[in-house]
Structures are given as C-alpha cells and as structure tokens.
N, C-alpha and C positions, 0 to 999 in steps of 0.2 A: 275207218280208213285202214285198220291193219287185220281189215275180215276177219275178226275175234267172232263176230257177233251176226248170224246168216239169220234177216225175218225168216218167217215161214214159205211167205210169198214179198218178193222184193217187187218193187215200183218199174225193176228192167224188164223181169218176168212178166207184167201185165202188158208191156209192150211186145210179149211175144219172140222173147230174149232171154240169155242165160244168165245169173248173175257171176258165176264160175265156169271156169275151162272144166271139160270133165274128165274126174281122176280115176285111179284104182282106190279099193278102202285101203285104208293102215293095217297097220297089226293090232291095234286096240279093235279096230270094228269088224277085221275077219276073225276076233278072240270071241268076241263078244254072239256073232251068226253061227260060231261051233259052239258056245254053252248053251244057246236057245235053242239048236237042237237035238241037245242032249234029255230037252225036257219038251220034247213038241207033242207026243204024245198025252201028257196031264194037260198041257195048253189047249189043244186040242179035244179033249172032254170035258175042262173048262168053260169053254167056248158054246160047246153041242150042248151041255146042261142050259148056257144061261138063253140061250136060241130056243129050249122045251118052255123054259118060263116065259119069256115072253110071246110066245105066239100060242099059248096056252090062255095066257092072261086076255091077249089083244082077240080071241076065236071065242071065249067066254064071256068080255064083258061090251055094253054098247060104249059106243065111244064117240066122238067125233073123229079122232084120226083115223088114217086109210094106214095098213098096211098093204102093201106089194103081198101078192098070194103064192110067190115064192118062198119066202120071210115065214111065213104062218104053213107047209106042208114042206120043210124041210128040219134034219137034224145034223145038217153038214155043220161044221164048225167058222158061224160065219166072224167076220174081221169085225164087222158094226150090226144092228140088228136095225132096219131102216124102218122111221114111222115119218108118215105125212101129215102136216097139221093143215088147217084150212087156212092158215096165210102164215106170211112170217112174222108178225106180231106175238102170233100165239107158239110159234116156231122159236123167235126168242125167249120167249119168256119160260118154255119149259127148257130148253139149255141151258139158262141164267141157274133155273132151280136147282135143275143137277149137278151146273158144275160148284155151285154153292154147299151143295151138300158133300161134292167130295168126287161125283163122278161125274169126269171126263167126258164129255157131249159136244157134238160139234155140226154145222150146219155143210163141212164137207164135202160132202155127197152130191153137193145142191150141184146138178149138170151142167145149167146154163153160164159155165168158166166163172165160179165161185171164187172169188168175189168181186167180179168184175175184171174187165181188161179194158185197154187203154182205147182198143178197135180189134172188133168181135170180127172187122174183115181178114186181119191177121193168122186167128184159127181158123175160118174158111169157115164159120159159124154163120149157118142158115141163118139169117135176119126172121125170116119169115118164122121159123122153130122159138123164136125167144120172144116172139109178139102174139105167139098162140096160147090162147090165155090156159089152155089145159098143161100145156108145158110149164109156163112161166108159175103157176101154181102147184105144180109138183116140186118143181125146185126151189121156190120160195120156202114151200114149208115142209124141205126132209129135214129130220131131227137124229142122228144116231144114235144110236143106246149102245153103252159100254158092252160087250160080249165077252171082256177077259177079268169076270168079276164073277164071285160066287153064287150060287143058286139062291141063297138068304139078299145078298145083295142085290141079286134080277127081283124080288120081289120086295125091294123098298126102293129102288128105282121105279118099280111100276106103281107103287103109292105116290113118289114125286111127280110124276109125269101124270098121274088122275089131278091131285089136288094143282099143279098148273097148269093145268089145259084149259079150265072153263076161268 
C-alpha cells in the first residue's frame, strides 16, 4: 500500500498497464548511472571475455542446447549470453542450478511476453506467432547466462549448465 515494495513484473502490467506514473530518476540513481560509467570500459571487457567462454565452450562441445549464431561469432559485450534448451523443464532446471550456485539466470529473454499476460490481444501479439510450435519452443527454453562474471566463473557456469541439462 505505500509502494515500498515494486514486484518485478506487477499483476497491472500483465494487463498491459503501468504499475506507476512515470518519473525522472533521483539523485541516488543518476549517482549511481555516473559511477558505472566511470568503470564501463572493465565492464565491458568483462562481458567480451565471458561472451569468448561461452561460445567457445557451446562451438566445441556437442550439446543439446541451441545457441543463436550470433551469440557463438561475436565478441561484443553482450548483457546476457542466450542458450536454448529443448523445453522449459530442462530450461528450469538449469536456472534453478545456477541460481543455486550463486549465478543469477533467468528465463527473461523468453519473447512470447514472459511470463504471461492477462490478453496477448492487449500487446497486439500474433496469436498465430505463440501457437507456432517453433516459436513457442525457443521461448520456452531461453536460459541466460550471467555475462558480468569472470572468465574462471563463465567456465563453472558451463560445468553447471552440462551437469543440468541432461
């Protein structure tokens, strides 16, 4: 009741609604957009290294997940490093692993208006795009991998994500 507390995604928002009027930031969150650019460069190498491991890992070994071939012949410094698994069962259960170990994984990405909404007529969302099983199956099973984690760290994430896949 005294908006302390914003979900991530609010029950207004699935109705294709705001939960809040919208503001400028404060002083605390434009302090905070001037310190992370003080260091966006390391961030940014950060990112590009753990982007070499995994698509290093995912172009060398057999797997079941699909990576995007964007993902696997780039060294940009991407925000998430996207894998697809063959359903969302397998899709949760390597996010459960990761976040259990400590990194941050999240199904996000998933396009068909994750995690649902109230009426898909609202976004002006093709019915016909989220009943197409090739669609409905990429989005079921994107899985993010952490990108703002060290080179040591991208290769024990890619150990979590073997021993949870199968």
């Amino acid at each position: 009741a005294k908006r302390k507390f914003i979900p991530g995604i609010s029950p207004v928002e699935l109705r294709g609604r705001t939960l809040l009027d919208p503001s400028v930031p404060g002083y605390e969150v434009i302090s905070r957009i001037i310190d992370a650019m003080k260091s966006i460069d390391e961030n940014e190498s950060q990112r590009s290294d753990a982007v070499q491991v995994y698509a290093k890992a995912f172009r060398d070994k057999s797997t079941s997940l699909a990576v995007p071939s964007f993902a696997l012949d780039t060294d940009q410094p991407l925000l998430w490093f996207p894998v697809i698994a063959e359903s969302e069962n397998t899709a949760e259960r390597i996010t459960s692993a990761l976040n259990a170990a400590g990194y941050y994984s999240s199904g996000w990405g998933r396009p068909l208006l994750f995690p649902g909404v109230a009426d898909t007529a609202i976004f002006r969302l093709d019915q016909a795009l989220c009943n197409c099983p090739v669609s409905k199956k990429c989005s079921d099973g994107i899985i993010l991998l952490p990108t703002r984690v060290s080179a040591e760290d991208a290769v024990r994430i890619i150990e979590i994500v073997s021993g949870a896949e199968s």
